[in-house]
C-alpha positions as CSV (number, residue, x, y, z in Angstrom):
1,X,-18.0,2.5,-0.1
2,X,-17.2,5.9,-1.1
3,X,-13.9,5.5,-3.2
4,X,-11.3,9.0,-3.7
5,X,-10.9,10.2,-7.0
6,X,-7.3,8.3,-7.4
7,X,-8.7,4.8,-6.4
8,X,-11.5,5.5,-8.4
9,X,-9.2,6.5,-11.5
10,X,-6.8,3.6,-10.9
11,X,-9.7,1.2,-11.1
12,X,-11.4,2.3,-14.3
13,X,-8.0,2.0,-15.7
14,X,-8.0,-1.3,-14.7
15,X,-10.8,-2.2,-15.7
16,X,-9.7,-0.3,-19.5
17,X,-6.7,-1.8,-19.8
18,X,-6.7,-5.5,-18.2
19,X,-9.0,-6.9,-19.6
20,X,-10.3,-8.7,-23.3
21,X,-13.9,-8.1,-23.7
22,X,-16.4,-9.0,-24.5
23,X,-16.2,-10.3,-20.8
24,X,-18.0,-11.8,-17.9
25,X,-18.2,-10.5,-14.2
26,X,-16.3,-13.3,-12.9
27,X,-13.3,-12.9,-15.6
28,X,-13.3,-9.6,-14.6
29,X,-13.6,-10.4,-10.8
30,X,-10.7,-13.1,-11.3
31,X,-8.4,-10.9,-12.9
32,X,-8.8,-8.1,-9.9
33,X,-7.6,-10.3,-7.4
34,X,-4.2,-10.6,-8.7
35,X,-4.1,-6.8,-8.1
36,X,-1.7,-5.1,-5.5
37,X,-2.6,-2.0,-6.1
38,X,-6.4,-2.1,-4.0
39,X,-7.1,-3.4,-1.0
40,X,-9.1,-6.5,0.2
41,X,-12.1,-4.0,1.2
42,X,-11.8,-2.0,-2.6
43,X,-11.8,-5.5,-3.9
44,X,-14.8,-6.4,-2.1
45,X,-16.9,-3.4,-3.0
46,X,-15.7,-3.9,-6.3
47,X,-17.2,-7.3,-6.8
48,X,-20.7,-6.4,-4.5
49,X,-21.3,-3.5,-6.6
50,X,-20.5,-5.3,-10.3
51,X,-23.5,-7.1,-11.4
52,X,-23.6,-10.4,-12.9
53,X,-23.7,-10.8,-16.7
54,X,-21.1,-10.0,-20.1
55,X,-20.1,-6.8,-21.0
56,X,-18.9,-5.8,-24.4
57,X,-16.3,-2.8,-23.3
58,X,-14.7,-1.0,-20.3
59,X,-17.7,1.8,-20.4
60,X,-20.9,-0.9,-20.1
61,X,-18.8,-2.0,-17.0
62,X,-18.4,1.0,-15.6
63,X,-22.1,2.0,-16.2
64,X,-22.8,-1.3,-14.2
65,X,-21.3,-0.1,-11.3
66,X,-22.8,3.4,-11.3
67,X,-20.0,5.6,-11.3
């Protein structure tokens, strides 16, 4: 899924700012759902394209998911 550059930005802040880390995929996962601001499909790629595991900051998780 090809996300624009204002979803994209809205998620890495997200993914900053809403979580504790270190962290797992699933807290991170868990605490996405509760978000109004993406949709069910951005939610969705989201969670395919984070791999399992812990990550100690906002940047390891956004390495994981390539962007």
């Amino acid at each position: 899924m090809k996300l624009d550059p204002k979803t994209k930005g809205m998620m890495i802040e997200h993914i900053k700012a809403h979580n504790n880390y270190p962290t797992t995929r699933d807290d991170i996962i868990a605490a996405c759902e509760n978000m109004s601001e993406f949709t069910r499909e951005q939610k969705d790629w989201f969670a395919s394209a984070l791999p399992a595991g812990t990550f100690r900051n906002a940047d390891e998780v956004i390495r994981a998911v390539k962007w």
